[in-house]
N, C-alpha and C positions, 0 to 999 in steps of 0.2 A: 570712612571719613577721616582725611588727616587733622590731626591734634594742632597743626601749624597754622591749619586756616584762622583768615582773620576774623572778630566778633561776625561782623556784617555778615560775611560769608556763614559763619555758625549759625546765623538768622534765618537764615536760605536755606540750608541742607541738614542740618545735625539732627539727628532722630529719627529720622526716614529715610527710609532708601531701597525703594522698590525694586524687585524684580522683573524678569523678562513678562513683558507682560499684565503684570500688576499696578495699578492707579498710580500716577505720577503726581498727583496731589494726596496728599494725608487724607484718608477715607473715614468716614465717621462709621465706628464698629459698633451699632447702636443695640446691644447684648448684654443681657444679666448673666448669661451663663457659656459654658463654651463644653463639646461636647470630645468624647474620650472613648476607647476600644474597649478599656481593662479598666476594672477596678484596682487593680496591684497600680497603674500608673495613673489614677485618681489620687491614689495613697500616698504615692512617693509626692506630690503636688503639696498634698493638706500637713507632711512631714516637712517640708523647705527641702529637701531632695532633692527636686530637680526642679528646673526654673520654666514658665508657661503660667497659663493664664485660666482660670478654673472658676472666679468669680468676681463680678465687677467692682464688690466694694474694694478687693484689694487692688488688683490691676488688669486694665483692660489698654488691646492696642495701639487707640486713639490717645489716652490717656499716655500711656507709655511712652509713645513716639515724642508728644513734648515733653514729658521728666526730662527724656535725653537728651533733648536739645538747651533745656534751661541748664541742667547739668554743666554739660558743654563748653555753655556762656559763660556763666560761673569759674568750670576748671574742678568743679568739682566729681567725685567718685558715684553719686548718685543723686536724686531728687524724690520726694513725693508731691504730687498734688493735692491740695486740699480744695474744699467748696467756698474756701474765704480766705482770703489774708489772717481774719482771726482764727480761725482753724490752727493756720499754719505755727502763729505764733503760741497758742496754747499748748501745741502738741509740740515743736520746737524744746520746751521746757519742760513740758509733763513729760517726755521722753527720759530725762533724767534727774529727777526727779520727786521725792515721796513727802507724805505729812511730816512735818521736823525737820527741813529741808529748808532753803537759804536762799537768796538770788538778790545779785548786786543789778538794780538795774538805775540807767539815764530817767532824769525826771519826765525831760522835754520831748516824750515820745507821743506817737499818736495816741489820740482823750479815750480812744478804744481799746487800745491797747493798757495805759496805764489804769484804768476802774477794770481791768481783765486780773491784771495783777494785784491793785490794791484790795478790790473787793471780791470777785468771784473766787482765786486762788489763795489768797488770805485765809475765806472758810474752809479752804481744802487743808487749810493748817501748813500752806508751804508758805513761808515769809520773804516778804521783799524790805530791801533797804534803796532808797531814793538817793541819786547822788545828782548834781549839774552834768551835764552835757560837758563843760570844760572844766572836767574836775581835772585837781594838779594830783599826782600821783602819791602823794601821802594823803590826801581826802580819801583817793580809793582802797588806800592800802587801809585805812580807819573803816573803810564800812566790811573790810572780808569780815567773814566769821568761821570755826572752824566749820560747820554744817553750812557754809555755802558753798554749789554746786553748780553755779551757773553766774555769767555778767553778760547781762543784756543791752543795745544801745544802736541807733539808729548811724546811718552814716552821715545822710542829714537830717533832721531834726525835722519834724511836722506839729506847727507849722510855723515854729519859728528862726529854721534854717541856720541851724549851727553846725558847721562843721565836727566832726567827732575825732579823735584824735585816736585812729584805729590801734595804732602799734603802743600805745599808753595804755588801752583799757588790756590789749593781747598782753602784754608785759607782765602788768599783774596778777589777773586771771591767770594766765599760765603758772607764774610762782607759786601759787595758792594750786594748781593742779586741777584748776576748772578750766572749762572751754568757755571760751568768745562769743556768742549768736549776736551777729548785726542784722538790723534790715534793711538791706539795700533796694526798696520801696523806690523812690526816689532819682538815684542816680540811672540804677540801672545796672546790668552789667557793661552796658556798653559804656559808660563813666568810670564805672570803681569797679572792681575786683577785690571786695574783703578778704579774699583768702590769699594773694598777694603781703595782704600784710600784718596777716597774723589770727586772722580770725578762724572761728573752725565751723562755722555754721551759718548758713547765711537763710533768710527766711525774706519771703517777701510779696504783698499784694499785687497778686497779678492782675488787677482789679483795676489798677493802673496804668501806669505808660507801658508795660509788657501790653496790655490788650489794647488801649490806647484807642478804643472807638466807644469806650463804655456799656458793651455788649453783655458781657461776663462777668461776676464776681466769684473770683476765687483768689487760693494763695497757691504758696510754693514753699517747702523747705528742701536747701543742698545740702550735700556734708562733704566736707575739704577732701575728708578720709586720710586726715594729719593727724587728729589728737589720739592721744594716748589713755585709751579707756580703759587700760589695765592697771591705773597707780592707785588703786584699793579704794576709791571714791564712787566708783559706780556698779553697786554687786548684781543692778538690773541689768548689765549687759555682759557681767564677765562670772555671772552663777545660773546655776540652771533653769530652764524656763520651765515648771514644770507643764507652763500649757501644751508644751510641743514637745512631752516625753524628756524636757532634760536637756534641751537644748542649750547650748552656751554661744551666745552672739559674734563673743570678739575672738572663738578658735574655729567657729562654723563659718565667717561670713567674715572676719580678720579687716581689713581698713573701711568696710561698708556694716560695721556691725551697728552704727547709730541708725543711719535712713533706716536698714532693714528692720531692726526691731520698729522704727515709728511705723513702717508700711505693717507688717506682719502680728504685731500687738498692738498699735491704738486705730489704725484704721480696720483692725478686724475687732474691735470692742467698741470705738467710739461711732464709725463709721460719718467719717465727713469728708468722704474723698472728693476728687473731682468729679463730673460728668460728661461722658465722651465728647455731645454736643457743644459744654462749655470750653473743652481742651481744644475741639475743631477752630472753635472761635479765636480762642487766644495763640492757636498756632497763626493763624493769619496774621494778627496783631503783629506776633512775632517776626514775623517774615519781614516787617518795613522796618522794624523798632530803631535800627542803625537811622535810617535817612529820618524817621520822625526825631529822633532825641538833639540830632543837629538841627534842625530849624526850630526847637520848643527853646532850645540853649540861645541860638543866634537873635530869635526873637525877644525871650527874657530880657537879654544882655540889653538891645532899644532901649526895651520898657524901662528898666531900671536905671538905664542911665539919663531915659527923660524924664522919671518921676526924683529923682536925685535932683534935677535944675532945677523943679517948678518949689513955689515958695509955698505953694499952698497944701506941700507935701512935709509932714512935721518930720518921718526918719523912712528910710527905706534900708533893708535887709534883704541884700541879693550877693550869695559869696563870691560871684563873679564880679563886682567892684572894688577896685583897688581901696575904697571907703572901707571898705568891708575886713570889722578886727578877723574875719575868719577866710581872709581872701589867700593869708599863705598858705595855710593848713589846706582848702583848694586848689592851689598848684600843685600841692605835694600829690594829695589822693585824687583827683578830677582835674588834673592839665587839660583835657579836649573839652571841658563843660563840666556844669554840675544838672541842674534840670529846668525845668521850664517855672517852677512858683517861685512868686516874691511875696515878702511881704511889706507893711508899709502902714504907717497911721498918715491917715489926713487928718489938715486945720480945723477944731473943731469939736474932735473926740468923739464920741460914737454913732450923736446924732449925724454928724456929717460922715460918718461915716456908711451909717444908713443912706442919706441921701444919694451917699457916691452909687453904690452896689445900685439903688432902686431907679437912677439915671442912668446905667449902662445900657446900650440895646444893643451890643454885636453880642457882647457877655452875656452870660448867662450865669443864672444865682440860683445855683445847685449845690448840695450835699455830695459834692464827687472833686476830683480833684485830676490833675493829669493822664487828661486823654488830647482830643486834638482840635476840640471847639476850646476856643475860652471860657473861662470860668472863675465865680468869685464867690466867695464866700466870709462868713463875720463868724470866726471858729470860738471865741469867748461863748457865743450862745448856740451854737448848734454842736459843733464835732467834739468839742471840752467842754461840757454843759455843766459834766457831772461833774468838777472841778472846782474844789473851793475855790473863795478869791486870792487864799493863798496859795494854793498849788497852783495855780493862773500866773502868779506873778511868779513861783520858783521856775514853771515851765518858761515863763519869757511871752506870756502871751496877755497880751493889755486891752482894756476895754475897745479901745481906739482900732485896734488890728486886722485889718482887712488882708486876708490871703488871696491871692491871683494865680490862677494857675493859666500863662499865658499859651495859648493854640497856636496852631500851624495856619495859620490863614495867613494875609500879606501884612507885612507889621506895619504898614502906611494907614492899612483900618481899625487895625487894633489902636493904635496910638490917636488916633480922631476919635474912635470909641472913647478913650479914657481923658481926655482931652474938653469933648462938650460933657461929661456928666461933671466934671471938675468944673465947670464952665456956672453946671446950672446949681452945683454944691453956695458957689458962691454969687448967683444973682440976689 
């Protein structure tokens, strides 16, 4: 596979590539186990010795075939799969990571993500500090601490769509000698490329426009295979392992020593891989992702710019309008599009807000978000529930806030959709 092919193209072909004779679509290898001649080359397997397939929770061919292709897309040196975006993002950071341990992370992150951080890994005794989404570069430089290890932070914000200022948060991260993890959830790779500009880790719910039919929930984390895991901040990848006799990550496995410890120590402890059948699914997803992220973007762009005229709309937040404080910061990082959700308070506040969501009938008012029906949701009380009313208002997310995750169907219905429930908001 050439490296030059365009995204679109990497959507179609990367990670598979059958032989004479061999299934010309991605085959589901639906196997716990995989069998061998010799126990000497069992051995050399369960050593990291030589590379092959021995058991599914670490890697199976289906599974394998899309790592590669997300890889790929990314630009990055490798990938894992996980059985969830939060998988991904747990194991993203627990990767490097231990009790007494540090993490600068964005406030305005998905409500799953932030109570994952706040509270689950809080009792793990690994601490987070909260910054804004458009923190200025002395705010971040005030939350490092020496024992932080990690700066976490979304490209766009969910779900109140702030652009992220990738090479601000990489800038200082780097000075401090920690890596970048963004999730590029959202754009896509087919939008943004974090590693382009400066990040080192990219994590992301494939749960998402990657599967884009709402079939699958899993996640995905890349690794750039840029950072430099040898500046005495990470002794989990640059001292010996002694589960694997002694092994040391970054002279065995040298620019891919991060993915491979998360593959080969947390999904052979934690076990939250992917599963074949779910990778079969999201390779399909995969395969359109290019031609769907253009009409989710082309469509948003409508929407947002009809619910901008109507009066009965109090603010709309969509970083493809020139309105929009975060429309440069968008040229910069996502010139072709950003993604298909807006968001947006109607006249009213939440009652009407309510009304709007419970008046739509092409939408649908679902707990899901960017695939290829439309969809709406009131994220104050379902997706950030756990969310005091002050972490609500740090995130940017208001009583009033109704999220849209606009579909690929013809934007002439969607906009009559949005149009009579606004109709019937205010009879």
């Amino acid at each position: 596979m050439k490296e030059s092919y365009q995204p679109d193209t990497l959507c179609i072909h990367a990670g598979y590539h059958p032989k004479s004779g061999e299934p010309r679509v991605l085959p589901i290898v639906q196997s716990t186990t995989y069998c061998y001649d010799s126990a000497e080359e069992m051995g050399r397997l369960f050593n990291l010795e030589d590379e092959g397939y021995f058991y599914s929770r670490m890697a199976n061919p289906t599974v394998d075939a899309v790592e590669k292709k997300i890889a790929a897309l990314e630009g990055g040196v490798g990938c894992v799969a996980t059985s969830s975006g939060m998988a991904a993002i747990f194991l993203s950071v627990l990767n490097i990571c231990k009790a007494g341990d540090h993490v600068v992370s964005c406030n305005a992150i998905y409500g799953g993500a932030f109570n994952l951080f706040n509270k689950t890994m809080r009792d793990m005794d690994i601490d987070f500090t909260f910054v804004p989404p458009d923190v200025t570069e002395e705010q971040l430089e005030a939350a490092m601490k020496p024992n932080t290890r990690a700066v976490y932070c979304e490209t766009l914000t969910n779900p109140s769509l702030v652009v992220t200022d990738i090479e601000l948060y990489a800038k200082v991260a780097h000075a401090h000698g920690v890596p970048l993890i963004v999730d590029n959830t959202f754009p896509t790779p087919i939008n943004c490329r974090p590693f382009q500009f400066g990040a080192d880790i990219v994590v992301h719910s494939t749960t998402k426009y990657m599967d884009g039919h709402a079939v699958q929930v899993g996640g995905a984390i890349v690794d750039s295979g840029k950072f430099d895991w040898t500046n005495g901040n990470f002794p989990m990848l640059t001292e010996p392992d002694e589960s694997y006799h002694g092994l040391v990550y970054t002279k065995q496995f040298g620019k891919a020593a991060y993915i491979t410890k998360a593959r080969v120590h947390l999904l052979r402890d934690i076990g939250c891989q992917s599963a074949p059948e779910n990778a079969f699914l999201l390779n399909l997803g995969l395969e359109t992702l290019a031609l769907r992220m253009e009409r989710h973007c082309s469509n948003a762009q409508k929407v947002a710019e009809y619910l901008e005229k109507d009066s009965r709309i109090t603010w709309v937040n969509y970083p493809g309008l020139k309105s929009s404080p975060y429309y440069q910061l968008a040229q910069k990082y996502m010139p072709h599009g950003t993604c298909g959700v807006i968001s947006f308070g109607v006249k009213g506040g939440r009652a009407a807000a309510a009304k709007f969501m419970e008046s739509l009938q092409l939408a649908s008012m679902v707990v899901h978000v960017a695939d290829l029906r439309t969809c709406v949701l009131h994220p104050a009380s379902t997706t950030h529930r756990q969310l005091t009313d002050e972490q609500l208002k740090e995130a940017g997310i208001g009583a009033d806030m109704i999220r849209l995750s606009v579909g690929i169907e013809n934007p002439k219905d969607i906009l009559a959709d949005i149009q009579q429930a606004l109709d019937k908001v205010n009879a």
